[in-house]
N, C-alpha and C positions, 0 to 999 in steps of 0.2 A: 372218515373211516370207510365209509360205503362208496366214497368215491376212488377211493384208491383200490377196494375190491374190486369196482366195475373194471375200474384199468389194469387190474389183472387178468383178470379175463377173458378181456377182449387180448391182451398178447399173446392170454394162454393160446384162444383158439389161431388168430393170425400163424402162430407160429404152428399148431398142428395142422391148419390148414396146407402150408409151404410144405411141410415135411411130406406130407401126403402127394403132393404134387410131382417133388421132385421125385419119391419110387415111383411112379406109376409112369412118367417119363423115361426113367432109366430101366425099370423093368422089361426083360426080352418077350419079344410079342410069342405067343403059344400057335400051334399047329391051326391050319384055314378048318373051318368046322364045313360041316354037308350043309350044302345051298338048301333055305327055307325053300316054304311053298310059297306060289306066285301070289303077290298080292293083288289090291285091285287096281285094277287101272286108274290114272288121276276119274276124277268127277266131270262128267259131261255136261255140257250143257246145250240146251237145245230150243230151235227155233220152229216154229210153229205156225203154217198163215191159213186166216177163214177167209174165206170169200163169200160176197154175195150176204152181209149180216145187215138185219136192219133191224132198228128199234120200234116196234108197237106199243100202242096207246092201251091201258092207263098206266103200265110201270115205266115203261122207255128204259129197259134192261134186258141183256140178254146175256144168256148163260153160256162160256165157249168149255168144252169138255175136253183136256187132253186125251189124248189118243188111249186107246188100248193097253198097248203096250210100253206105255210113259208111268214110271212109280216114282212120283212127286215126293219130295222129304218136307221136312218141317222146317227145315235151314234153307229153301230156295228161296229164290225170288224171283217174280215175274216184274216183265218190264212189257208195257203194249204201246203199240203203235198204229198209228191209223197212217195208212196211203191218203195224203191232204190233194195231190195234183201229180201227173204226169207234165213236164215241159220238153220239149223242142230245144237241143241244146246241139247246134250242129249238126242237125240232122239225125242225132241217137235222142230217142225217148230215153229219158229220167225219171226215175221215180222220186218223189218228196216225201219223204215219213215225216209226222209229227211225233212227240211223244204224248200218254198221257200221264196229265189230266190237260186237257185243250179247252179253252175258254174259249167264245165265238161270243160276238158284241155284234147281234143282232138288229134289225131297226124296230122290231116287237121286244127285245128283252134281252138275254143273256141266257149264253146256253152253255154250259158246263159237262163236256164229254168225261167220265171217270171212270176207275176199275177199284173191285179189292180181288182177292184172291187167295184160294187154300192150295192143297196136295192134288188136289184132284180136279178146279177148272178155276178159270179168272169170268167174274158177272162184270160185264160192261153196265154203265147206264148212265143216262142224260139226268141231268138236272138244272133249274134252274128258274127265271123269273118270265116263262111265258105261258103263254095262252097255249092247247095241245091244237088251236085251230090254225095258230099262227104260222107254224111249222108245214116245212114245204118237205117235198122228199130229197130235196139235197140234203136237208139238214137228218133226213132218217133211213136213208134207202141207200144199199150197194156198195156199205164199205169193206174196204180191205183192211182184214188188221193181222199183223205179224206180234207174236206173244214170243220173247224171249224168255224162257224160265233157267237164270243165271244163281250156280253153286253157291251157300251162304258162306262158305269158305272164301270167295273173293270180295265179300263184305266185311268180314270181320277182319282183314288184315289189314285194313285202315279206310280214309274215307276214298268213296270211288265215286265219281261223278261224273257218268256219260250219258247226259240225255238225250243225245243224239243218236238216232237207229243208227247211222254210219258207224259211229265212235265205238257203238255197242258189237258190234258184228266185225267190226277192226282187232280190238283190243282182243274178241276171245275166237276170232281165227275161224268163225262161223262161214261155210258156204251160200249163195243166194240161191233160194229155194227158185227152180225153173218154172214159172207160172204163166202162160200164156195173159196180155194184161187185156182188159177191155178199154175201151172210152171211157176213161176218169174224168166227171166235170167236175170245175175248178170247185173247190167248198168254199163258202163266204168267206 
């Protein structure tokens, strides 16, 4: 008995469903109404570069503070990059982004470059299994890092995976910020 009610029901609504579909189909469309107010423009997202950042001993973290006039939401996301080497490609300088989190397999230990990040700055900091004497200034001194902080709307519309600074600055139509570059030595 209860199975044959469900099967009613379900026709009932199937068939008010159609009925519904086909007025509103055949229905003549009404007079254009007055143009709303502007909405907001899509969601920016924006690229950010430090220079000149080095880690100090004893935390080996450093704090990068978005700009001024940058109001971070709670649905971004930052993505960082450390400049690993300039190469000689034909004659044009290149730059080599890495992403992080960047692992370095030391001959004292393991060094493990990483970020987290809120609304308002991404902390860099080194971690890992060595000695703070071990550590030379390539491994702490004069990096370049580029922070892309990318709309959480292009996350949640399915999975995105571009670790790549290129891929990242491709996909979301990003300018390269004009930076006069210095002598980048190679990182281990």
């Amino acid at each position: 008995m209860k199975k044959l009610l469900l099967l009613n029901l379900a026709l009932a609504m199937v068939s008010m469903i159609s009925c519904t579909t086909e007025f509103y189909e055949s229905a003549i469309p009404g007079p254009q109404g007055p143009e709303g107010p502007q909405g907001p423009s899509g969601e920016a997202a924006y690229v950010f570069e430090y220079t000149d950042i080095t880690f100090f001993a004893p935390d080996y973290e450093v704090i990068l503070e978005y700009p001024l006039d940058f109001q971070g939401l709670p649905s971004d996301v930052a993505l960082v990059y450390f400049l690993w080497d300039v190469q000689d490609i034909n004659g044009e300088l290149v730059d080599v982004w890495r992403p992080l989190p960047q692992q370095v397999f030391a001959p004292f230990g393991t060094i493990q470059y990483n970020y987290d990040f809120t609304t308002n700055d991404v902390r860099l900091f080194m971690e890992g299994n060595f000695s703070s004497a071990d550590l030379a200034p390539v491994d702490t001194d004069n990096w370049v890092v580029r922070v892309v902080v990318v709309p959480g709307d292009f996350w949640s519309s399915g999975r995105m995976d571009y670790p790549g600074y290129r891929e990242v600055i491709d996909r979301f139509g990003y300018e390269e910020p004009a930076v006069d570059r210095k002598t980048i030595k190679k990182r281990r």
